[in-house]
Structures are given as structure tokens and as C-alpha cells.
N, CA, C and O atoms as a GROMACS GRO file, in nm:
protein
  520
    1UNK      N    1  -0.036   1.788   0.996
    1UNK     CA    2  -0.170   1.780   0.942
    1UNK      C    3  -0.267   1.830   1.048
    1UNK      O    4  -0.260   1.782   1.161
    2UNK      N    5  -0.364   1.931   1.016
    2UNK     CA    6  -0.494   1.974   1.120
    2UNK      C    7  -0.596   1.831   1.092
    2UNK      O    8  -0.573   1.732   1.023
    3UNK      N    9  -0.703   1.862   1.170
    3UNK     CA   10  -0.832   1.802   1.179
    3UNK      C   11  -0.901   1.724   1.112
    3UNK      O   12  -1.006   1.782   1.080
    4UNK      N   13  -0.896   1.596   1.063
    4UNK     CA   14  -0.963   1.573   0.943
    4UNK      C   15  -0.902   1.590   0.829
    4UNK      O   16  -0.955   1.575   0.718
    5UNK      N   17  -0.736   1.638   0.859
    5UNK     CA   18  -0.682   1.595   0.699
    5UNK      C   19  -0.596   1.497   0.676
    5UNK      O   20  -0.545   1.435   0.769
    6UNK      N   21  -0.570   1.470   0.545
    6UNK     CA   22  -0.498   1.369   0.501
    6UNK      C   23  -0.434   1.390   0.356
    6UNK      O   24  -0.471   1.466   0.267
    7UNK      N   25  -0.343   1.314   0.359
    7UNK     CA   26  -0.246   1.331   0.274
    7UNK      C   27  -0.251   1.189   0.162
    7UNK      O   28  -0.295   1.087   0.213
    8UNK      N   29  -0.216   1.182   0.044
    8UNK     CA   30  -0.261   1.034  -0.059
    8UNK      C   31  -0.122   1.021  -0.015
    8UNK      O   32  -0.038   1.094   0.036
    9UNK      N   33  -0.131   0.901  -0.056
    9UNK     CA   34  -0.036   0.789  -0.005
    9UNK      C   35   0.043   0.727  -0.126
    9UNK      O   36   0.146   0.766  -0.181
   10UNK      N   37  -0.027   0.632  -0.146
   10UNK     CA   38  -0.031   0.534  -0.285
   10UNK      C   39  -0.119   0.465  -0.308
   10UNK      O   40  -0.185   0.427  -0.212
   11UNK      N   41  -0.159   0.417  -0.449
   11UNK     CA   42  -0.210   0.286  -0.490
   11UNK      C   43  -0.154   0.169  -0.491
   11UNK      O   44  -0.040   0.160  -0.536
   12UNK      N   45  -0.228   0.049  -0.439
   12UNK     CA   46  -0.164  -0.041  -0.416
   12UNK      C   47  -0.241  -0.110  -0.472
   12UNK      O   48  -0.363  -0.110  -0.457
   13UNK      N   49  -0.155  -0.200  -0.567
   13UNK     CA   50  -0.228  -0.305  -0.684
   13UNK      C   51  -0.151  -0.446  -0.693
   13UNK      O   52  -0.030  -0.468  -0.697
   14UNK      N   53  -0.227  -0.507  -0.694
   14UNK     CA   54  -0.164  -0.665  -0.691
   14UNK      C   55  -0.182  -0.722  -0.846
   14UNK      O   56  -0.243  -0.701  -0.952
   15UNK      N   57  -0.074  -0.820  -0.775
   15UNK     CA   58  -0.044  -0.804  -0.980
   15UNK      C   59   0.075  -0.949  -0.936
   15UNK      O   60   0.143  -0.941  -0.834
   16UNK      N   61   0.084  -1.085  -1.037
   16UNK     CA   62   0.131  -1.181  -1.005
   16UNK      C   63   0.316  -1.147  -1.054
   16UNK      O   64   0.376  -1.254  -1.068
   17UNK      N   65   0.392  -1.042  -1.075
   17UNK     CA   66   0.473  -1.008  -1.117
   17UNK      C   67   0.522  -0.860  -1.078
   17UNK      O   68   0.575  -0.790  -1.164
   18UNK      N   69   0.509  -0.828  -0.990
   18UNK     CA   70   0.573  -0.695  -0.979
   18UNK      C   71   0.670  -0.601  -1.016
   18UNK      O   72   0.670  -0.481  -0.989
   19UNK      N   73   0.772  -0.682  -1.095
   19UNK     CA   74   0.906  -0.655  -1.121
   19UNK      C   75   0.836  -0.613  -1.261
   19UNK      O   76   0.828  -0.494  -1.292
   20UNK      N   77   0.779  -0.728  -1.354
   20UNK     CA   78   0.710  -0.702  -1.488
   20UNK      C   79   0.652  -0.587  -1.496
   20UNK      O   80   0.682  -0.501  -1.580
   21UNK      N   81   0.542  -0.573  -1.389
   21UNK     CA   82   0.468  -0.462  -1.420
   21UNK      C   83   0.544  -0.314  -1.418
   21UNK      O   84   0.510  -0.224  -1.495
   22UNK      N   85   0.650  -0.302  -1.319
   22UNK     CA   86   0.739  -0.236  -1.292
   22UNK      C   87   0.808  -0.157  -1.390
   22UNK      O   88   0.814  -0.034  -1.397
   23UNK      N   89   0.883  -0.288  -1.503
   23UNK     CA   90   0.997  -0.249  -1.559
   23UNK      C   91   0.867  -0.206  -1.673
   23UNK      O   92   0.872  -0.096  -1.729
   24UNK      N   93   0.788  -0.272  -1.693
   24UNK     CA   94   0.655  -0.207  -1.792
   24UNK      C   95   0.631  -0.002  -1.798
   24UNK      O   96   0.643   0.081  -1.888
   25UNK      N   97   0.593   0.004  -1.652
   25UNK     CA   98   0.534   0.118  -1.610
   25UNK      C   99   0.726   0.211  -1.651
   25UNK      O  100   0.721   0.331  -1.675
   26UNK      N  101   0.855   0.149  -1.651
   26UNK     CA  102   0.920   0.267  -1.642
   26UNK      C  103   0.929   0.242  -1.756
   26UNK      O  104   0.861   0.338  -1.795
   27UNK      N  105   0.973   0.166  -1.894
   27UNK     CA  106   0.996   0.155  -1.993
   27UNK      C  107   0.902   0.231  -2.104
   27UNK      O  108   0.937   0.280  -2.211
   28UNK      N  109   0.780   0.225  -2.048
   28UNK     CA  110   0.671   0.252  -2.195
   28UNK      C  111   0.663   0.422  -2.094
   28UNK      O  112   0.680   0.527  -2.157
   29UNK      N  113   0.641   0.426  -1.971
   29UNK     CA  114   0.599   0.589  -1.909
   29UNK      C  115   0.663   0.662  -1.863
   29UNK      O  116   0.620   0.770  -1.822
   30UNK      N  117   0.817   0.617  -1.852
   30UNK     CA  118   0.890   0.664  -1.775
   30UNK      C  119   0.890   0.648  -1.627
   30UNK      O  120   0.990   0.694  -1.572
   31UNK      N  121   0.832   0.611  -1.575
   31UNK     CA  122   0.790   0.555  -1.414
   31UNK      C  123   0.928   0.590  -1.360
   31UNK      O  124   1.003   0.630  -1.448
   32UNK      N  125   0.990   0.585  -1.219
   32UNK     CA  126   1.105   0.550  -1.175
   32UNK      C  127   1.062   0.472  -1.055
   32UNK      O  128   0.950   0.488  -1.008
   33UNK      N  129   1.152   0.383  -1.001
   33UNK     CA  130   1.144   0.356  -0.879
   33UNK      C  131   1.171   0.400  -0.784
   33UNK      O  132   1.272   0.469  -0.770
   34UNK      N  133   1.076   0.368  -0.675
   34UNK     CA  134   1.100   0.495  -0.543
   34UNK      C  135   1.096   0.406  -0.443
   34UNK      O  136   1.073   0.296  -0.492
   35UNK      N  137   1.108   0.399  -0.310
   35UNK     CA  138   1.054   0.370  -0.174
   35UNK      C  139   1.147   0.253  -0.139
   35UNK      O  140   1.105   0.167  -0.061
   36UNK      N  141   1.279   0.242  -0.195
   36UNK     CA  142   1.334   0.118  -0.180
   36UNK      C  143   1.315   0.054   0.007
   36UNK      O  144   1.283  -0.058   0.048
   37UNK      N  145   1.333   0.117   0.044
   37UNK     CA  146   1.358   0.124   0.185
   37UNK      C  147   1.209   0.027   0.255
   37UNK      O  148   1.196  -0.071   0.329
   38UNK      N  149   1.112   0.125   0.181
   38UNK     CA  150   1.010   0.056   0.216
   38UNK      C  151   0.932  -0.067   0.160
   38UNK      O  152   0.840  -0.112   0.229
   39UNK      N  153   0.961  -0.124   0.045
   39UNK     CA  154   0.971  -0.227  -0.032
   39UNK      C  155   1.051  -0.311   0.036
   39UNK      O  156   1.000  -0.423   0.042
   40UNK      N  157   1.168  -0.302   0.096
   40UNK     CA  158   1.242  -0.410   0.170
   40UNK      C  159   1.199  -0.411   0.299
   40UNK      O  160   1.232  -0.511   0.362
   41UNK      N  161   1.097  -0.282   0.391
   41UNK     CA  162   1.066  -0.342   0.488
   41UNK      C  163   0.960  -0.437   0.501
   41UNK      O  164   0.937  -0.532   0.576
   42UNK      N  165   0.904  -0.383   0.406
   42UNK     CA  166   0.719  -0.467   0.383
   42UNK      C  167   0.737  -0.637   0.372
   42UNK      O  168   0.670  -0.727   0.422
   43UNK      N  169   0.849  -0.639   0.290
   43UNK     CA  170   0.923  -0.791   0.234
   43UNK      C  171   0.939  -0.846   0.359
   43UNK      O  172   0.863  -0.940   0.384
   44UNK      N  173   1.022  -0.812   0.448
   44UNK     CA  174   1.075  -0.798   0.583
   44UNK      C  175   0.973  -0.888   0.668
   44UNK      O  176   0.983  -0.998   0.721
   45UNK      N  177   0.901  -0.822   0.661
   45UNK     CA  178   0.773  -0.849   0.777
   45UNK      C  179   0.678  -0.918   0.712
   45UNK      O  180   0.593  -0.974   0.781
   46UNK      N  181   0.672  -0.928   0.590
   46UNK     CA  182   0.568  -1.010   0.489
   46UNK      C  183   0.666  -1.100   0.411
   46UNK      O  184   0.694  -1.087   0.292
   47UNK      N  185   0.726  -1.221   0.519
   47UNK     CA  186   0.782  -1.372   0.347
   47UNK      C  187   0.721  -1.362   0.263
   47UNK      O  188   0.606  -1.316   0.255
   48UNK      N  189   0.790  -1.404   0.183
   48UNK     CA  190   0.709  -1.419   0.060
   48UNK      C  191   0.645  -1.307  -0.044
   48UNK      O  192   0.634  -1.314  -0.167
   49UNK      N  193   0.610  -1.212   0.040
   49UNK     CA  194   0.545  -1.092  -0.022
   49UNK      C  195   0.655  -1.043  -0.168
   49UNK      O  196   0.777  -1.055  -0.154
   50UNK      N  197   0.605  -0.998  -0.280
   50UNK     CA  198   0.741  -0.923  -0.336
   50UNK      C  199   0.665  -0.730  -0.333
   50UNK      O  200   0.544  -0.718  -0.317
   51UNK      N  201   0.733  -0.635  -0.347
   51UNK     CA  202   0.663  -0.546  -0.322
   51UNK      C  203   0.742  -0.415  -0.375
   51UNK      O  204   0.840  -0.366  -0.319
   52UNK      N  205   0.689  -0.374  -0.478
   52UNK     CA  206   0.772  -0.280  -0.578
   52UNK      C  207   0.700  -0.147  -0.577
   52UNK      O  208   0.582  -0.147  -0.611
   53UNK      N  209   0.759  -0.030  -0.540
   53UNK     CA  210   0.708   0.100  -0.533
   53UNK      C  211   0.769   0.237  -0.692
   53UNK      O  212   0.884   0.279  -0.706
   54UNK      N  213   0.648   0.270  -0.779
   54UNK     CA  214   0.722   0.302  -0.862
   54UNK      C  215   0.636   0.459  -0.888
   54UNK      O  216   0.517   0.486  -0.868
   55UNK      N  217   0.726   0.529  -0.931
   55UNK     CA  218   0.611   0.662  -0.915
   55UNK      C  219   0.584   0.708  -1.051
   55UNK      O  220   0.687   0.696  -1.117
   56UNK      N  221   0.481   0.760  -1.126
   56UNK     CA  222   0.465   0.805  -1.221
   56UNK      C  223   0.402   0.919  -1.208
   56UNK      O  224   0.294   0.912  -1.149
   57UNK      N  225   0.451   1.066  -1.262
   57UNK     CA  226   0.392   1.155  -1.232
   57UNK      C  227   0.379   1.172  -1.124
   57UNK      O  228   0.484   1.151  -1.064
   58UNK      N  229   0.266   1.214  -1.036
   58UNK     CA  230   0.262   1.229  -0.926
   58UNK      C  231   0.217   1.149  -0.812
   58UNK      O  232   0.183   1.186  -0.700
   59UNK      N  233   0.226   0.996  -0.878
   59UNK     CA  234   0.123   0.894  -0.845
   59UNK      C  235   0.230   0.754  -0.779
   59UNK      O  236   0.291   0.673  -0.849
   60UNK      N  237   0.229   0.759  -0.631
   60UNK     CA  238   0.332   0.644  -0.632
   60UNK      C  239   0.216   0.480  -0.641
   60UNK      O  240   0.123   0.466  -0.562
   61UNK      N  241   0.241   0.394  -0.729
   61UNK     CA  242   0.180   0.260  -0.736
   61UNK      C  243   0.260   0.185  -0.627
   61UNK      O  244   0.380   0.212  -0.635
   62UNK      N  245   0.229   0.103  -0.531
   62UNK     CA  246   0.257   0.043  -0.502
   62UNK      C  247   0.239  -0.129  -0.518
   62UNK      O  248   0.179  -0.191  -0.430
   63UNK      N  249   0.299  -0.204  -0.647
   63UNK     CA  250   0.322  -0.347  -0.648
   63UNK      C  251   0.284  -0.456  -0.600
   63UNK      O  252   0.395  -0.501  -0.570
   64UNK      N  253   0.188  -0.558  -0.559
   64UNK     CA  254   0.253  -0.582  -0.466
   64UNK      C  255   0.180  -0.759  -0.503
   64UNK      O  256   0.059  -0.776  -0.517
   65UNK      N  257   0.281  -0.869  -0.512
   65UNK     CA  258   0.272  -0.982  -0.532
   65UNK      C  259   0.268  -1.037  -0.380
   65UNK      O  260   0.368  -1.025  -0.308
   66UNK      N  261   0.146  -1.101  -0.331
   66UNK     CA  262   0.087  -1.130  -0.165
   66UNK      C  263   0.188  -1.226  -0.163
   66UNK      O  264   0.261  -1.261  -0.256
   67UNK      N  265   0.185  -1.270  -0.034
   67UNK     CA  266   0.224  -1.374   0.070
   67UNK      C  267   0.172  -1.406   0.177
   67UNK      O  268   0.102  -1.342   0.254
   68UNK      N  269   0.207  -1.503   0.180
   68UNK     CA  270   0.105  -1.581   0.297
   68UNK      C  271   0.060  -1.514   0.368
   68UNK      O  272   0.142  -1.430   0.402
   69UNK      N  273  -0.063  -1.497   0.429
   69UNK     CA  274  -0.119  -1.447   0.499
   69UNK      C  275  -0.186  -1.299   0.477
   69UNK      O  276  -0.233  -1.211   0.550
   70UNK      N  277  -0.173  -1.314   0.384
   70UNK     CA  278  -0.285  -1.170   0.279
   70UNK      C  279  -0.380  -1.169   0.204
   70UNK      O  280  -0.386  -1.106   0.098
   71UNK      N  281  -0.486  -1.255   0.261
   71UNK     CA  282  -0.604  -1.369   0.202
   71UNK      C  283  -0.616  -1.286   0.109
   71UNK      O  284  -0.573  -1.315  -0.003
   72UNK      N  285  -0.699  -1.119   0.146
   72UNK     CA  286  -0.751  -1.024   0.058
   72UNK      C  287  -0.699  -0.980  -0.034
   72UNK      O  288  -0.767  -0.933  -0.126
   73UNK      N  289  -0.548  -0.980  -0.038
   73UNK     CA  290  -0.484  -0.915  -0.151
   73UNK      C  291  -0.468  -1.064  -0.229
   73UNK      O  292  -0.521  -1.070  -0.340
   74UNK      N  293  -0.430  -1.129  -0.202
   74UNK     CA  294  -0.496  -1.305  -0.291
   74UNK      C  295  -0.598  -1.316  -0.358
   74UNK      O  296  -0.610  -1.302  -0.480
   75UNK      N  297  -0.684  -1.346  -0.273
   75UNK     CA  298  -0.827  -1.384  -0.313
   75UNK      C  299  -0.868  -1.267  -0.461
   75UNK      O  300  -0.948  -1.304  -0.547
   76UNK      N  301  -0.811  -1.157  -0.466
   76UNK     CA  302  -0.899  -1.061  -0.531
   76UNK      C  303  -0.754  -1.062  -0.646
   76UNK      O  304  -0.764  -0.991  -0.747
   77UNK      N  305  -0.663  -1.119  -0.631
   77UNK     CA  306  -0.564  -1.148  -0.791
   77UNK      C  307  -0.648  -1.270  -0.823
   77UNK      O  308  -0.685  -1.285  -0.939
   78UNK      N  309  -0.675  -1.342  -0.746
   78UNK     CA  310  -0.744  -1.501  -0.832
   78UNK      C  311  -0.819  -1.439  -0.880
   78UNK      O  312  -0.801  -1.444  -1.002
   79UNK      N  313  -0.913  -1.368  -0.850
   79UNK     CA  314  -1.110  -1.354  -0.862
   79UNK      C  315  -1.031  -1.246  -0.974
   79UNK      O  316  -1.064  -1.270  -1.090
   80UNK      N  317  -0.951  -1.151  -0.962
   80UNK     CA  318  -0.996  -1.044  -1.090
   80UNK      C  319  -0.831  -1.036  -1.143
   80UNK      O  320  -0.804  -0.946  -1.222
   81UNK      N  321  -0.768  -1.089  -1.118
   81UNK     CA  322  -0.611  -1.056  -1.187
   81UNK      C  323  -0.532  -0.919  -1.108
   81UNK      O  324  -0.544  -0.879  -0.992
   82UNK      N  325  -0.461  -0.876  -1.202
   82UNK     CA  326  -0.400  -0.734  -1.186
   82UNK      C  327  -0.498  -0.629  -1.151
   82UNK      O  328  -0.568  -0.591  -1.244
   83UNK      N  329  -0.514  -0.586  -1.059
   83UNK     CA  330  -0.603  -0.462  -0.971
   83UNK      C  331  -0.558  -0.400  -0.886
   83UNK      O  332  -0.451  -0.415  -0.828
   84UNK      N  333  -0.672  -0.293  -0.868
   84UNK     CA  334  -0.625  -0.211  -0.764
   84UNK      C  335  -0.683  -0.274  -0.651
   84UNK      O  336  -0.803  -0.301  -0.652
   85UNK      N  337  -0.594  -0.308  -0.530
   85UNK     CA  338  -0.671  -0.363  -0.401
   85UNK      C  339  -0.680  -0.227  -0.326
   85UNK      O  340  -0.803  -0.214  -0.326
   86UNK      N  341  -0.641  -0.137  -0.274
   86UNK     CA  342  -0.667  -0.038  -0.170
   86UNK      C  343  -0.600   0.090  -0.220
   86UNK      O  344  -0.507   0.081  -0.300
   87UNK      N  345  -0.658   0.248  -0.161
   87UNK     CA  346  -0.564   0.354  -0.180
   87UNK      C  347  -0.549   0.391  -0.032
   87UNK      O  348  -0.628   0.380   0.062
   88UNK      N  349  -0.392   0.449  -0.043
   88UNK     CA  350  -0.316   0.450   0.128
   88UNK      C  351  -0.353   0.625   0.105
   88UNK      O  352  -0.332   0.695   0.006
   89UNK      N  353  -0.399   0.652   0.206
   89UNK     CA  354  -0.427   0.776   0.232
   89UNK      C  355  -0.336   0.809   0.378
   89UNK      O  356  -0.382   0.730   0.461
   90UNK      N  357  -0.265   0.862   0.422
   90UNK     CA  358  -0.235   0.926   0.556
   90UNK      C  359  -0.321   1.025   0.681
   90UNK      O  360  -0.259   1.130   0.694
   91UNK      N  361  -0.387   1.022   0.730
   91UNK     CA  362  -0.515   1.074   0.762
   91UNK      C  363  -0.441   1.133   0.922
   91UNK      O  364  -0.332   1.096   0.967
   92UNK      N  365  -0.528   1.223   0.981
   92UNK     CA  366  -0.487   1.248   1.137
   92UNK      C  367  -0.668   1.208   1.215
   92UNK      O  368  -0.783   1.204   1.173
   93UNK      N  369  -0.612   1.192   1.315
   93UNK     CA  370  -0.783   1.140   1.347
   93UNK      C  371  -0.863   0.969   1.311
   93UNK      O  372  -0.979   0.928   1.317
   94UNK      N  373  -0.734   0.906   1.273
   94UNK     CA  374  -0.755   0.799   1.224
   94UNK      C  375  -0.857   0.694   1.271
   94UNK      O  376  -0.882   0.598   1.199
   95UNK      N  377  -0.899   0.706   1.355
   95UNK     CA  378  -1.000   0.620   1.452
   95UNK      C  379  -1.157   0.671   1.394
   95UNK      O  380  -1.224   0.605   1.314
   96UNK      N  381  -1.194   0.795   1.450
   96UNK     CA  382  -1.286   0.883   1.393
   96UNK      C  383  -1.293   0.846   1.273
   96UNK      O  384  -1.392   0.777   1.251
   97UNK      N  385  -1.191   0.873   1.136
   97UNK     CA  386  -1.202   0.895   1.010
   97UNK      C  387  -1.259   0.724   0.985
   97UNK      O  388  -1.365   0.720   0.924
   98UNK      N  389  -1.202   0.592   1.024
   98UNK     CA  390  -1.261   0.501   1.037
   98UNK      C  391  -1.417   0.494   1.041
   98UNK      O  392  -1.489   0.477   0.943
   99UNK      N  393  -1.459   0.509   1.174
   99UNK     CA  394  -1.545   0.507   1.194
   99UNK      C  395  -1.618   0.591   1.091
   99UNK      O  396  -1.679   0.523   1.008
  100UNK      N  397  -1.624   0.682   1.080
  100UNK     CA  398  -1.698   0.784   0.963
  100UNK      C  399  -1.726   0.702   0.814
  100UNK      O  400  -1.817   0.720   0.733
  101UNK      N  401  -1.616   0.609   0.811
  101UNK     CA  402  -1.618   0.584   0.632
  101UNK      C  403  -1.710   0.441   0.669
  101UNK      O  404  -1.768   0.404   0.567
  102UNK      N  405  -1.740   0.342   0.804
  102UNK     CA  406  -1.780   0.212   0.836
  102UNK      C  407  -1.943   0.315   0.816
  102UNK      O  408  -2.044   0.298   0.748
  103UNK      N  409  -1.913   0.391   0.887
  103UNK     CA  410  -2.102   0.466   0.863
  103UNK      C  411  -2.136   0.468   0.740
  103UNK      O  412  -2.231   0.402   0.698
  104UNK      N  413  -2.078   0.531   0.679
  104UNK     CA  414  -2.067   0.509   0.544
  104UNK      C  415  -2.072   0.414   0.412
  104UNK      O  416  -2.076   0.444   0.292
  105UNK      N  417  -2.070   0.285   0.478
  105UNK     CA  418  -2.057   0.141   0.393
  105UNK      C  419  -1.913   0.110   0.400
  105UNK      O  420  -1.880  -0.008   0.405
  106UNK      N  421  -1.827   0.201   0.400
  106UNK     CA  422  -1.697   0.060   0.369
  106UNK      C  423  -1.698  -0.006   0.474
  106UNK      O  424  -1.748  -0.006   0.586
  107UNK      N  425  -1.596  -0.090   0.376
  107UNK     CA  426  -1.579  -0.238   0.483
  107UNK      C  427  -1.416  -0.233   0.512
  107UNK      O  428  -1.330  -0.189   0.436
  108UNK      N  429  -1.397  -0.295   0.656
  108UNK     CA  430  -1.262  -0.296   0.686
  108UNK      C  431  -1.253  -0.464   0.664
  108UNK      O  432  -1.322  -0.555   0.708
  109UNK      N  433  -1.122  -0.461   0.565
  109UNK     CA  434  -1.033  -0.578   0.542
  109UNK      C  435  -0.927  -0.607   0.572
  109UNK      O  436  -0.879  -0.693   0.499
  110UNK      N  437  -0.845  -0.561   0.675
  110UNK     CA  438  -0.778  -0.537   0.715
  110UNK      C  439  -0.750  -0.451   0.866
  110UNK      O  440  -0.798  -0.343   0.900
  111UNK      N  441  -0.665  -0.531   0.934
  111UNK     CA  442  -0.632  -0.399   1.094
  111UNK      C  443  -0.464  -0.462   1.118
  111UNK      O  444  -0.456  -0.583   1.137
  112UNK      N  445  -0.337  -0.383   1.117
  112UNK     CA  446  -0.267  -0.414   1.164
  112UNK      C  447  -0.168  -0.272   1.237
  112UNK      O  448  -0.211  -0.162   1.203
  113UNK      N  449  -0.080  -0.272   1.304
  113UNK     CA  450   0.011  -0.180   1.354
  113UNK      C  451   0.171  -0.196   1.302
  113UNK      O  452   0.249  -0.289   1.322
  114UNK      N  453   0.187  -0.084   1.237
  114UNK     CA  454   0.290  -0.093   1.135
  114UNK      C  455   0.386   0.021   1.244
  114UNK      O  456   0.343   0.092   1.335
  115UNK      N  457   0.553   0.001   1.184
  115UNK     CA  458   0.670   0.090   1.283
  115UNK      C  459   0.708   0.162   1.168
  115UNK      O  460   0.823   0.140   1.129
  116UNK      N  461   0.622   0.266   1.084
  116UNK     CA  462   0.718   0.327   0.980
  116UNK      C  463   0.853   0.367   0.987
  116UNK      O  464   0.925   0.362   0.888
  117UNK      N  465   0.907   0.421   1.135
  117UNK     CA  466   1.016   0.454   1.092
  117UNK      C  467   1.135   0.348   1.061
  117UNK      O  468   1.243   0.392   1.020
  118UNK      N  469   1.113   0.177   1.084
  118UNK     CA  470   1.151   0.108   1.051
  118UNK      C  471   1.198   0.046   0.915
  118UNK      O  472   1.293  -0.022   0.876
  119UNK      N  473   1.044   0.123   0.846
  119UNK     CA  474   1.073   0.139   0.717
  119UNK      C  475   1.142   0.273   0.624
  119UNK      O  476   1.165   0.274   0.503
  120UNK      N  477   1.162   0.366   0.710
  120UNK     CA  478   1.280   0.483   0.676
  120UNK      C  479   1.194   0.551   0.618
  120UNK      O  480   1.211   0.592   0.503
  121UNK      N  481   1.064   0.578   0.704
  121UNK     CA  482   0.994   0.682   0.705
  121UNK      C  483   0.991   0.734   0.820
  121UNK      O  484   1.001   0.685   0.933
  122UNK      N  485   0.965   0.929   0.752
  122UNK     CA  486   0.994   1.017   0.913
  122UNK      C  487   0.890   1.022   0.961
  122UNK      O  488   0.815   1.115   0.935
  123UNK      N  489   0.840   0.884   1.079
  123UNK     CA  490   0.693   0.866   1.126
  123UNK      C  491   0.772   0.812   1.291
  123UNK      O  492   0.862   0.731   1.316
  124UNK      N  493   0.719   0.868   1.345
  124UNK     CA  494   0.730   0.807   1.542
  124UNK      C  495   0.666   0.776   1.598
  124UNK      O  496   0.565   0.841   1.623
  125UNK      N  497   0.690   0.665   1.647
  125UNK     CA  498   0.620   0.566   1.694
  125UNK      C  499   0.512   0.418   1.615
  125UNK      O  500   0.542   0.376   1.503
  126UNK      N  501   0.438   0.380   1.665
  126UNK     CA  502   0.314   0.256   1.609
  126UNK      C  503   0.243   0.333   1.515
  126UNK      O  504   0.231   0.455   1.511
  127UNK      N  505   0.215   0.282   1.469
  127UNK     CA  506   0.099   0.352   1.369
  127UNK      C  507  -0.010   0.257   1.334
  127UNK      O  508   0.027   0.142   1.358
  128UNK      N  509  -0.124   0.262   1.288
  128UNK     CA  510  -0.210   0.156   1.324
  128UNK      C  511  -0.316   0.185   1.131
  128UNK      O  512  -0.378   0.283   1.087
  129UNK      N  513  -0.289   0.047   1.075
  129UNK     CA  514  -0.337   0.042   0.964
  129UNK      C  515  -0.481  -0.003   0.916
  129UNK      O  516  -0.487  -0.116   0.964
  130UNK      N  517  -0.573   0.014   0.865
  130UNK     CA  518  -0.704  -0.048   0.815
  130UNK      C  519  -0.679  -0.058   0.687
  130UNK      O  520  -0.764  -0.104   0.610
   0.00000   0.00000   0.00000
């Protein structure tokens, strides 16, 4: 990736059933499931979490029933149900691009450092999440 670009990621939607919404999205759209690898790492590092990756068209959803310690992805299934909580974008410049979107009004809900290739993605080294 050059300067300022980025690549979509997924949608990530919380939803009290993941598997439901899942077998929903392949049954009525054809959906398939994808990312096994990374669904079991997320689980991994998040008890409790359940976390189902399914792609439709060109669109991977990412699932994802919280666990402890994911106030935000909680708080916002109580307050509104099944939603979209965040879209994962892949960005280069990630600090900058931050900062640019906080100028901007968003709000960060989140900061952690993730090992993709742990999750059997071709990524090296820390990687650092908002």
C-alpha cells in the first residue's frame, strides 16, 4: 500500500447469536464462511467472545457476540440490538490517518495491539488497532 491508502476490511456487527445470523446470511444469500482461522484467534484472546466471519459478495461481515471486556460492542447490542459496531479498514500511515479522522469528530473507542500473523494472516509483526 502507498501513502494514505487503505484497503476495506470488514463489517463488524454484533448481534446476540452469531451462528443464527450466520446460517441466516448463507441460507436465504448464499453467504459462505470465511476467516476460520481468524474467528478462532479472536475467540482465543477474547473468552467468551463468539465470532463468525461470513462473506457475501464482496463484503466480509464480521459476527461478533462480545465478551467480557468489550463494554462498546455490549453496551451498543443492549442500547440498539443487532448493528453495525465498526468498519475495519487496513490503512498505511495509521497514526496520521488517526489523527486526521479525531480532527475530524470521530471518536476512538477502542486502542489495542493485535499479532495478525497469529491469526493466519500474511501480516509481520504488532499491529496496533483503534
Amino acid at each position: 500500500m502507498g501513502e494514505n491508502s487503505s484497503i476495506f476490511w470488514h463489517v463488524e456487527v454484533v448481534h446476540p447469536d452469531p451462528d443464527s445470523a450466520a446460517r441466516f446470511l448463507r441460507e436465504v444469500f448464499g453467504a459462505e464462511q470465511v476467516e476460520l482461522d481468524l474467528s478462532s484467534h479472536i475467540e482465543s484472546v477474547s473468552p467468551g467472545a463468539r465470532i463468525v466471519h461470513v462473506k457475501l459478495g464482496g463484503v466480509v461481515f464480521q459476527l461478533v457476540k462480545p465478551g467480557p471486556g468489550a463494554e462498546s460492542w455490549q453496551e451498543l447490542l443492549d442500547s440498539s440490538g443487532p448493528c453495525v459496531h465498526n468498519v475495519t479498514l487496513l490503512v498505511d500511515g495509521l497514526e496520521q490517518t488517526r489523527e486526521r479522522m479525531i480532527d475530524r469528530g470521530c471518536q476512538e473507542i477502542a486502542r489495542f495491539d493485535v499479532n495478525l500473523q497469529d491469526a493466519g494472516l500474511d501480516a509481520s509483526g504488532q499491529q496496533r488497532a483503534y
